[in-house]
TORSERO-799596 format. One record per residue: residue number from 1; chain; x, y, z of N, C-alpha, C in turn. Coordinates in Angstrom, 2 decimals. Each point is the difference from the previous one (the first is absolute). Example, Ala and Ser with C-alpha at 12.3 -4.5 7.8 and 13.67 -1.06 7.14 Angstrom:
2
(r 1; 'A'; (13.19; -5.69; 7.80); (-0.89; 1.19; 0.00); (0.90; 1.20; 0.00));
(r 2; 'A'; (-0.35; 1.05; -0.72); (0.82; 1.19; 0.06); (-0.77; 1.09; 0.73));
# end
This chain:
165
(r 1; 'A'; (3.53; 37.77; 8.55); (0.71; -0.78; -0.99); (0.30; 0.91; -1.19));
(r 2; 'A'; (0.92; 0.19; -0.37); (0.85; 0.54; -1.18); (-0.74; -0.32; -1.19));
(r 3; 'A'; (-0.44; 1.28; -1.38); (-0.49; -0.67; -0.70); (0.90; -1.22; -1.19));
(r 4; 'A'; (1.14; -0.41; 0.73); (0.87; -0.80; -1.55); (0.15; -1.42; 0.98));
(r 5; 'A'; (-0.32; 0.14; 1.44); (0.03; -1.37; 0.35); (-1.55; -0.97; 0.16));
(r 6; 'A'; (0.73; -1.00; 0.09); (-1.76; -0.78; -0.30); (-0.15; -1.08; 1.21));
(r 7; 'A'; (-0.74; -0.27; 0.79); (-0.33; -0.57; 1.06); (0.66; -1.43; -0.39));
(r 8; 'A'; (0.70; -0.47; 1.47); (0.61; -1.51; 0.01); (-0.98; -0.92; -0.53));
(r 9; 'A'; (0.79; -0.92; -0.51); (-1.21; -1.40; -0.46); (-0.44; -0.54; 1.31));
(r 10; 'A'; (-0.94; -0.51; 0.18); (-0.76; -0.45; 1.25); (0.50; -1.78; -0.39));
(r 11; 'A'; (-0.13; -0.97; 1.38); (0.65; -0.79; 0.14); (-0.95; -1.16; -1.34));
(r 12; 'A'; (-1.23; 0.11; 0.38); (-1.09; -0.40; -1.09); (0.16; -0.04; -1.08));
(r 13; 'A'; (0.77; 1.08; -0.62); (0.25; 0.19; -1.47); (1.22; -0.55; -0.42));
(r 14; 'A'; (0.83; -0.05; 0.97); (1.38; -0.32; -0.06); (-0.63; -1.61; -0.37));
(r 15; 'A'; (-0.51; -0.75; 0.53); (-0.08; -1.24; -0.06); (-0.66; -0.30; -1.09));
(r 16; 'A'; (-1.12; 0.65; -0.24); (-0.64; 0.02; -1.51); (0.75; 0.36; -1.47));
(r 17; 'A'; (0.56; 0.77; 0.51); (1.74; 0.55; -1.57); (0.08; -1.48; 0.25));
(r 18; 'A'; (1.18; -0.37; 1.06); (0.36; -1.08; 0.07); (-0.52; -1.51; -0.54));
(r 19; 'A'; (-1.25; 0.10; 0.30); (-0.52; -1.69; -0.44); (-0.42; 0.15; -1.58));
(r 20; 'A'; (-0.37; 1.25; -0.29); (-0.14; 0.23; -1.32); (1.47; -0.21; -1.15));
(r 21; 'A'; (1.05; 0.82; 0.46); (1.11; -0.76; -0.40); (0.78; -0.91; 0.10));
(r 22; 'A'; (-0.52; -0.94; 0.98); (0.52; -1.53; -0.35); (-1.08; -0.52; -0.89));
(r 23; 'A'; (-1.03; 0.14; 0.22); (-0.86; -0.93; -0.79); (-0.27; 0.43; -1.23));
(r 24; 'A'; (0.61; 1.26; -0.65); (0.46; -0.06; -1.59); (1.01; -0.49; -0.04));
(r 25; 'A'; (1.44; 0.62; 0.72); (1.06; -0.79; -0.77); (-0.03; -2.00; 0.37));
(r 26; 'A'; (-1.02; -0.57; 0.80); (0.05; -1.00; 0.05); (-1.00; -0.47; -1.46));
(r 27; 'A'; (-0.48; 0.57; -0.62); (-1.66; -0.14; -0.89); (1.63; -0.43; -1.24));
(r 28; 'A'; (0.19; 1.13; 0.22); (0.76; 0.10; -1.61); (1.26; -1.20; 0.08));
(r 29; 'A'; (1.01; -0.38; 1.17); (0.67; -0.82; 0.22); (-0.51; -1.35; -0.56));
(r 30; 'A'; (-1.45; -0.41; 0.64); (-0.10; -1.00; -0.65); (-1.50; -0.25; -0.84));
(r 31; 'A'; (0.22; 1.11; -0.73); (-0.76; 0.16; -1.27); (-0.16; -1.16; -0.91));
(r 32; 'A'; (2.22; 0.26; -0.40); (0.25; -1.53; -1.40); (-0.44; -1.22; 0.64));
(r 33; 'A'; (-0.03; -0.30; 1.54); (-0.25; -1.36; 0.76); (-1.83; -0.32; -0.64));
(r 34; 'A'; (-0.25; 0.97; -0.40); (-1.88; 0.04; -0.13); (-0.43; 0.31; 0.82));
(r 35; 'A'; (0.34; 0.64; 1.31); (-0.58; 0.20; 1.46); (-0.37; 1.18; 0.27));
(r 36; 'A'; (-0.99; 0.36; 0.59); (-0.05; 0.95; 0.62); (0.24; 0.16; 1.08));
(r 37; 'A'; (0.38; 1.31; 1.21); (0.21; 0.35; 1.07); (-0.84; -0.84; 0.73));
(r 38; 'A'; (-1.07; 0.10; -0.16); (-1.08; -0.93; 0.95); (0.45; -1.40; -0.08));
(r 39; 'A'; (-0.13; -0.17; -1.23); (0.04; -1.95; -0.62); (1.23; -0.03; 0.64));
(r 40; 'A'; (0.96; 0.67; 0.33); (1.42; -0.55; 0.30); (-0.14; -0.12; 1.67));
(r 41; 'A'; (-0.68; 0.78; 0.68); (-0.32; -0.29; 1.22); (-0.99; -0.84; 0.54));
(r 42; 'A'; (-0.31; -0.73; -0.86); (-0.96; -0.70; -0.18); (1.18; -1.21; 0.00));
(r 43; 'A'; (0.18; -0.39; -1.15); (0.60; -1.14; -0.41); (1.43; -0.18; 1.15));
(r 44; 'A'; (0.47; 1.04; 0.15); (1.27; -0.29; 1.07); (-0.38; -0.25; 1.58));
(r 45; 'A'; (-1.35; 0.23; 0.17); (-0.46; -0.08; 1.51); (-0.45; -1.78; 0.11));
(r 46; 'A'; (-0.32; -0.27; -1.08); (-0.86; -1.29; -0.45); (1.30; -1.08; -0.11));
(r 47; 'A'; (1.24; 0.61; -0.10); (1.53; -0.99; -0.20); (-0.17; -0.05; 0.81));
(r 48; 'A'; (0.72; 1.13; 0.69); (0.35; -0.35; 1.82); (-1.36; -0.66; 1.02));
(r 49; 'A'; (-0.74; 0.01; -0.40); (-0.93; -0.93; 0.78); (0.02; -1.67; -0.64));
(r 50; 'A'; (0.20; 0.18; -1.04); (0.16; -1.85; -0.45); (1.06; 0.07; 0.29));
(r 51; 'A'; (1.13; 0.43; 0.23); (1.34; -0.67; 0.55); (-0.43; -0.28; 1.80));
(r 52; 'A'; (-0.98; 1.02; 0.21); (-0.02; -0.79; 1.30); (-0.99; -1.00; 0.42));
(r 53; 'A'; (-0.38; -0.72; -1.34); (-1.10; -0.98; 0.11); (-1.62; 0.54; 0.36));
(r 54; 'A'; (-0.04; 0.81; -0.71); (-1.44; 0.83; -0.05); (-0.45; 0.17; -1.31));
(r 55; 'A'; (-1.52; -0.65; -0.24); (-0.76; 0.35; -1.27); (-0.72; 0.98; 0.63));
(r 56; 'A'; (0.21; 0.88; -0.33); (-0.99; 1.34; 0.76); (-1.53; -0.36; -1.16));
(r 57; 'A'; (-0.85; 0.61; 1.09); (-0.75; 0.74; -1.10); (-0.29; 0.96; -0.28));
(r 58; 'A'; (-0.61; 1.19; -0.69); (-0.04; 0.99; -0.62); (-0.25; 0.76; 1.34));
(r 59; 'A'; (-0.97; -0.28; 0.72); (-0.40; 0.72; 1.31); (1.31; 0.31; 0.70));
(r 60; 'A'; (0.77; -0.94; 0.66); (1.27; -0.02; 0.13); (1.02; 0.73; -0.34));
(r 61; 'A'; (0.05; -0.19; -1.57); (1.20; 0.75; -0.57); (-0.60; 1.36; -0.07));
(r 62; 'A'; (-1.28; 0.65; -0.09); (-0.58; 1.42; 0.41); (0.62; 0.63; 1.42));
(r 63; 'A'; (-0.38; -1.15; 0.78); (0.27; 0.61; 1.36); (1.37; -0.17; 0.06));
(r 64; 'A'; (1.39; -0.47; -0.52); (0.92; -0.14; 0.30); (0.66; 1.19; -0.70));
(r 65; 'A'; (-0.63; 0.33; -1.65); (0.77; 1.10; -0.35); (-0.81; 1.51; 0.37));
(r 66; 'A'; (-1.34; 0.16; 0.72); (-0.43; 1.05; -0.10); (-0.89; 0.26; -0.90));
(r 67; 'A'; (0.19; -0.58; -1.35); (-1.14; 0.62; -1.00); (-1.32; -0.74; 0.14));
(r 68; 'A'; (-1.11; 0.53; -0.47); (-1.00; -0.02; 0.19); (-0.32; -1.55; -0.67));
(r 69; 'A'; (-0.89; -0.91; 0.66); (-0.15; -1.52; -0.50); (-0.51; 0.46; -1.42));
(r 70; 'A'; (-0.91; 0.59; -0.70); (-0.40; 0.24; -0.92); (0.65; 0.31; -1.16));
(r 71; 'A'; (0.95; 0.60; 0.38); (1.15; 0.30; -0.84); (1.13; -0.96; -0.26));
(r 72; 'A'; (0.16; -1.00; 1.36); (0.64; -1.29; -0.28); (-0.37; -0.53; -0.99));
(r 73; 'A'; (-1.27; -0.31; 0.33); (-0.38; -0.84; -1.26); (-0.66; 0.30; -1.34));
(r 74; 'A'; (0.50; 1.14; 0.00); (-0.01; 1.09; -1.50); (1.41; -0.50; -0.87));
(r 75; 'A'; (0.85; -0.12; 1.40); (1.65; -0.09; -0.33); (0.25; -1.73; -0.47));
(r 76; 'A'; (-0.51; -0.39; 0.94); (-0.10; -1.73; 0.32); (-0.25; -0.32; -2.39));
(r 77; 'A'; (-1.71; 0.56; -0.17); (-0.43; -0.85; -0.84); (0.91; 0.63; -1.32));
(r 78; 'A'; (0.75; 1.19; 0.10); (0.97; 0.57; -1.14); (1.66; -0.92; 0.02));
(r 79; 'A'; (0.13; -0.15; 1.36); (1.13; -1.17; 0.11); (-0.22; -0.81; -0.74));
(r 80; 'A'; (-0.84; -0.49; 0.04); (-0.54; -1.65; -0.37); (0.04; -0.16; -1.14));
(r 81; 'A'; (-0.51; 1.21; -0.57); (-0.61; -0.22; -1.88); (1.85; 0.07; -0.16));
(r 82; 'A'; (0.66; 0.72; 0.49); (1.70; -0.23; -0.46); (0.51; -0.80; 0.54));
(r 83; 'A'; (-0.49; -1.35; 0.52); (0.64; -1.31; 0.44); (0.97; 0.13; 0.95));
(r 84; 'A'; (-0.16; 1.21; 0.73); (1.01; -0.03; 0.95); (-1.07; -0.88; 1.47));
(r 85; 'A'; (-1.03; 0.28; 0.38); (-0.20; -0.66; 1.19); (-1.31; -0.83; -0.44));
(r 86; 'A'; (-0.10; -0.73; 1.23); (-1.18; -1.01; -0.50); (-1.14; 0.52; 1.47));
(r 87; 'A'; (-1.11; -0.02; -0.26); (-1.16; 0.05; 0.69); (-0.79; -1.28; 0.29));
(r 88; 'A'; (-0.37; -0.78; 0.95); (-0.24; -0.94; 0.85); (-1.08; 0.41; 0.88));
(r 89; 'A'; (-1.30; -0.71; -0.17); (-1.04; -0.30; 1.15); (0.40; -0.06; 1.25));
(r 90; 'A'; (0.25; 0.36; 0.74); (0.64; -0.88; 1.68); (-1.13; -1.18; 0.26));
(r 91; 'A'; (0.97; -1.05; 0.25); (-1.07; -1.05; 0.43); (-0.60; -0.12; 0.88));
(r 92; 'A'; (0.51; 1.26; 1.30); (-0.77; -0.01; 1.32); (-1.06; 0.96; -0.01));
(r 93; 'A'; (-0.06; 0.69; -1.29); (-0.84; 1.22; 0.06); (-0.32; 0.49; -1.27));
(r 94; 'A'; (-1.14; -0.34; -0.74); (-0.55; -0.27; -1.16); (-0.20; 1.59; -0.79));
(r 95; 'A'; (0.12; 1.24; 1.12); (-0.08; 0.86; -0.36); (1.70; 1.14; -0.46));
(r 96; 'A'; (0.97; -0.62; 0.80); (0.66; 0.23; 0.14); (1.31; -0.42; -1.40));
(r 97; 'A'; (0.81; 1.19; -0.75); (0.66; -0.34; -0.91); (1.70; 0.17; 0.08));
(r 98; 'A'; (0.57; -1.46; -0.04); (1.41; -0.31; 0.45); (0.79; 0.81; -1.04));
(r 99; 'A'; (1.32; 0.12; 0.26); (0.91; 0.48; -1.19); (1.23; -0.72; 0.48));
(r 100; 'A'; (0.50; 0.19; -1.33); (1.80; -0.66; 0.29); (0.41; 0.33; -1.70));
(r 101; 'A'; (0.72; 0.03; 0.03); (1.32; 0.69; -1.00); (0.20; -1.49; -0.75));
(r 102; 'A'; (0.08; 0.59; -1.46); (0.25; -1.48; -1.17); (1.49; 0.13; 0.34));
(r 103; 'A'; (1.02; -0.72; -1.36); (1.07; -0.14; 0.33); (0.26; 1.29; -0.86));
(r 104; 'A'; (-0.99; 0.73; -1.25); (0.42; 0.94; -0.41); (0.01; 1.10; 0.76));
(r 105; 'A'; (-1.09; -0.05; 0.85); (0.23; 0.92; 1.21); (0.92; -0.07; 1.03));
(r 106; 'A'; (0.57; -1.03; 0.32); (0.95; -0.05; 0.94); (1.33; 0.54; -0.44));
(r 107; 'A'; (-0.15; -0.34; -1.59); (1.53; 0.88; -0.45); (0.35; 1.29; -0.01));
(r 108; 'A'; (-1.74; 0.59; -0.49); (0.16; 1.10; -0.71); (0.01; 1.15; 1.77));
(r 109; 'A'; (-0.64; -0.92; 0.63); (0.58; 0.83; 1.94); (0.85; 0.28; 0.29));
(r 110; 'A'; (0.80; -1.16; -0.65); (1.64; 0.04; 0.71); (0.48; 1.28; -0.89));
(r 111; 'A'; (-0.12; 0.09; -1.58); (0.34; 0.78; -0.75); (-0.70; 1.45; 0.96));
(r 112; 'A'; (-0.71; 0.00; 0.01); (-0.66; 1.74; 0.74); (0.35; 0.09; 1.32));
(r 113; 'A'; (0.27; -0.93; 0.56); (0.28; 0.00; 1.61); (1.65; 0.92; -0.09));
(r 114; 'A'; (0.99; -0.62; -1.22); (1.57; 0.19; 0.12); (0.15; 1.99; -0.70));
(r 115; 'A'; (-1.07; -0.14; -0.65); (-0.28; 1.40; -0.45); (-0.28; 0.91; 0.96));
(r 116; 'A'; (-0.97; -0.42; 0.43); (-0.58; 1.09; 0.84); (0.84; -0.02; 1.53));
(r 117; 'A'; (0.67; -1.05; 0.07); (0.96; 0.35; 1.34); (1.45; 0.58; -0.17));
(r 118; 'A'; (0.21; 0.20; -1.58); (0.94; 1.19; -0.60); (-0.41; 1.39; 0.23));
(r 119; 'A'; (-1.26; 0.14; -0.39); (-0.69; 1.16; 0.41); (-0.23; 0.94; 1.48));
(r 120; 'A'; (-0.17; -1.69; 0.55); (0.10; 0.26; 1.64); (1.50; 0.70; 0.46));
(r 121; 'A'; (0.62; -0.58; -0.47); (1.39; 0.38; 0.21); (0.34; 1.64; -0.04));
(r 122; 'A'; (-0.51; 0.14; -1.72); (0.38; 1.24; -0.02); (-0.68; 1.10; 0.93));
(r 123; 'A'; (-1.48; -0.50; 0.26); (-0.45; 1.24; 0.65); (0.07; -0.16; 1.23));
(r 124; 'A'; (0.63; -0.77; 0.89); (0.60; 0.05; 1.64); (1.68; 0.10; -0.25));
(r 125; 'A'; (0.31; 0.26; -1.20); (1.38; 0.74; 0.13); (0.52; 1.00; 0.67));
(r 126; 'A'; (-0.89; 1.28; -0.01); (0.31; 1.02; 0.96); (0.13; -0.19; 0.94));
(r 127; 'A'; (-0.80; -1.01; 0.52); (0.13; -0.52; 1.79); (1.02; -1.07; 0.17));
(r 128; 'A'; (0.83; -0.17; -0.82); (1.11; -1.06; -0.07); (-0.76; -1.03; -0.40));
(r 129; 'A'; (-0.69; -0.25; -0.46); (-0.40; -1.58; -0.81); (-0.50; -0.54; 0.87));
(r 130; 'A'; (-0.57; -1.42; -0.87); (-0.74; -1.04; 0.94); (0.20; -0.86; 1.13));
(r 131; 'A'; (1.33; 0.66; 0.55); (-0.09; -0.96; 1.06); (0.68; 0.96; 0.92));
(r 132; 'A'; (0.09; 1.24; -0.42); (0.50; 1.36; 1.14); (-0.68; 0.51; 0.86));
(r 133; 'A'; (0.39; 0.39; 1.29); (-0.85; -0.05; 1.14); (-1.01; 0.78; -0.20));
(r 134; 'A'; (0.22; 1.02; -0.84); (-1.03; 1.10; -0.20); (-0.91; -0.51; -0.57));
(r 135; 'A'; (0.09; -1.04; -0.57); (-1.29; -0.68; -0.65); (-0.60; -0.82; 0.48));
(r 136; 'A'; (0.61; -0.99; 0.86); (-0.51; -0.48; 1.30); (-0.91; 0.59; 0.69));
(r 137; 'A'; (0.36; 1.00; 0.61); (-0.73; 1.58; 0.49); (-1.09; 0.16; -0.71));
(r 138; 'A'; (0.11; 0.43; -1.04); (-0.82; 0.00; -0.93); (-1.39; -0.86; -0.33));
(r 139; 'A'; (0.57; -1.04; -0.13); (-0.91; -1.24; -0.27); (-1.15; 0.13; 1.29));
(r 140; 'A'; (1.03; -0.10; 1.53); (-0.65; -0.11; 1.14); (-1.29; 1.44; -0.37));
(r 141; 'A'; (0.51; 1.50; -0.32); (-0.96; 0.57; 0.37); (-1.37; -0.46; -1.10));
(r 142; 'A'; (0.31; -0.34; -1.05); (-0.96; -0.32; -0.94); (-1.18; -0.69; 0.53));
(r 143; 'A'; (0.82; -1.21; 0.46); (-1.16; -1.08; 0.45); (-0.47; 0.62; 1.34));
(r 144; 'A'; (0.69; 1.03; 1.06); (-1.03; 0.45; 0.87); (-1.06; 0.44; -0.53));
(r 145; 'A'; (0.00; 1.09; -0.78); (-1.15; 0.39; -0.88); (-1.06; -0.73; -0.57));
(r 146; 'A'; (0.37; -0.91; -0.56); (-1.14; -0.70; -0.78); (-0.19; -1.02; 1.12));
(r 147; 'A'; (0.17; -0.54; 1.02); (-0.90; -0.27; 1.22); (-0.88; 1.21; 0.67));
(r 148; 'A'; (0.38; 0.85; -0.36); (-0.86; 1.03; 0.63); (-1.25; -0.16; -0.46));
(r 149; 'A'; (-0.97; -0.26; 0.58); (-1.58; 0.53; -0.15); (-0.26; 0.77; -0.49));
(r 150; 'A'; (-0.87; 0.09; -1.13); (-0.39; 1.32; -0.59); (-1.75; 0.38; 0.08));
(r 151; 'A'; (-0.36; 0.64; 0.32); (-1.68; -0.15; -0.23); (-0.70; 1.61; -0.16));
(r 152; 'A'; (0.24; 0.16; -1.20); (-0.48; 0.80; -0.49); (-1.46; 1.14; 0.51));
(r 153; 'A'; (-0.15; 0.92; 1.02); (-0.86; -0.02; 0.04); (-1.35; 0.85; -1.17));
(r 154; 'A'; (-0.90; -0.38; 0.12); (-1.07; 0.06; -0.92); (-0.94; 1.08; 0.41));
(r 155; 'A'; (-0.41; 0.94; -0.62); (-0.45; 1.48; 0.42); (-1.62; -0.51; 0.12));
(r 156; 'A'; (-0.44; 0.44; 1.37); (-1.23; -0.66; -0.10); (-0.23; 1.37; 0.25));
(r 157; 'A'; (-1.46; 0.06; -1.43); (-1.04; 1.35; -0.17); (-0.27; 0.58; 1.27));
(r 158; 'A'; (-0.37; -0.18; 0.83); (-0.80; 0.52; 1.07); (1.09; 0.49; 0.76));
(r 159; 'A'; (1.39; -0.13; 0.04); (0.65; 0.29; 1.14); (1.27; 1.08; -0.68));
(r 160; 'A'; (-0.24; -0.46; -0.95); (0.78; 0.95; -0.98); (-0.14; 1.19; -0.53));
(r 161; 'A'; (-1.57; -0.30; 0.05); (-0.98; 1.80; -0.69); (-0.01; 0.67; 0.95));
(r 162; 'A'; (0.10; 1.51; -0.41); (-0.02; 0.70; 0.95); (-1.96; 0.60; 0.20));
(r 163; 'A'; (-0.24; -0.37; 1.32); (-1.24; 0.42; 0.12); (-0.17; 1.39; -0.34));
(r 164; 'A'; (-1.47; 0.43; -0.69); (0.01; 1.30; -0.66); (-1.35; 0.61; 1.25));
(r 165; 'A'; (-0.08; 0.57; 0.54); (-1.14; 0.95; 0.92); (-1.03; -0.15; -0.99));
# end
C-alpha cells in the first residue's frame, strides 16, 4: 500500500458513519419539536402502533424499537414530565407499564414525523428518493441485516491464553 493511500472503509464502519449521521441530523431536526433522536423514535413508533389499535407497553415498545427497556423507560418518564405521553398500570399485568401519546403528543409526532421524513428524503436522494428502486433495494438489504443474528463471541480465559511451558 502506497504511503498517501489509506485502507477502504470496512462495511461496519460504513454503517456506523452512517447511523451516526442520521441520528444527529435527525437530533437537531427535531430539537425546536423538544425531541430528541431517541424520544422521536420513541414517540413515532408509539403513533403507528395506536393507529393500529395497540397500547404497547414499554417492554414492547423496547422490543419493537431495539433500545434497551431501561432506557425506554428513562425516555417514557422524560416524555411524560412534557405531557406528551401518558404511563398506565396494565390491568392484566400489575407489573407491566402501558404508554400512549396525549393529544400534545400526538401533534407534536405528526410535527416530527413531517420533518424528519423531509430529511428522509434528502438523504435517499442519491438513490433517487423514497420511493426509487434503489431504495427499495436498499431498504430490502437493510432489513436483511438487522434480521441477521448477531452473537458476539466472548473470549473465554482458558482458551484464549496462550499456554506458557
Amino acid at each position: 500500500m502506497s504511503k498517501g493511500s489509506s485502507p477502504s472503509p470496512t462495511p461496519g464502519f460504513l454503517v456506523w458513519r452512517l447511523a451516526n449521521k442520521w441520528r444527529v441530523a435527525v437530533d437537531r431536526a427535531v430539537a425546536p419539536l423538544g425531541l430528541t433522536h431517541a424520544q422521536y423514535v420513541l414517540v413515532a413508533s408509539l403513533l403507528g402502533m395506536q393507529r393500529a389499535g395497540e397500547r404497547p407497553s414499554q417492554r414492547r415498545l423496547a422490543d419493537h424499537t431495539g433500545l434497551e427497556a431501561l432506557y425506554v423507560s428513562k425516555l417514557a418518564r422524560a416524555l411524560e414530565s412534557a405531557g406528551l405521553i401518558e404511563r398506565t398500570r396494565d390491568p392484566r399485568d400489575p407489573r407491566a407499564v402501558q404508554l400512549a401519546l396525549t393529544e400534545q403528543g400526538q401533534a407534536v409526532t405528526r410535527q416530527a414525523i413531517a420533518v424528519v421524513q423531509e430529511l428522509l428524503q434528502q438523504l435517499l436522494e442519491p438513490l433517487g428518493g423514497l420511493d426509487a428502486l434503489r431504495t427499495r433495494a436498499f431498504t430490502d438489504e437493510l432489513t436483511t441485516l438487522l434480521a441477521a443474528p448477531l452473537a458476539p463471541t466472548v473470549p473465554n480465559d482458558q482458551s484464549t491464553q496462550r499456554r506458557t511451558p
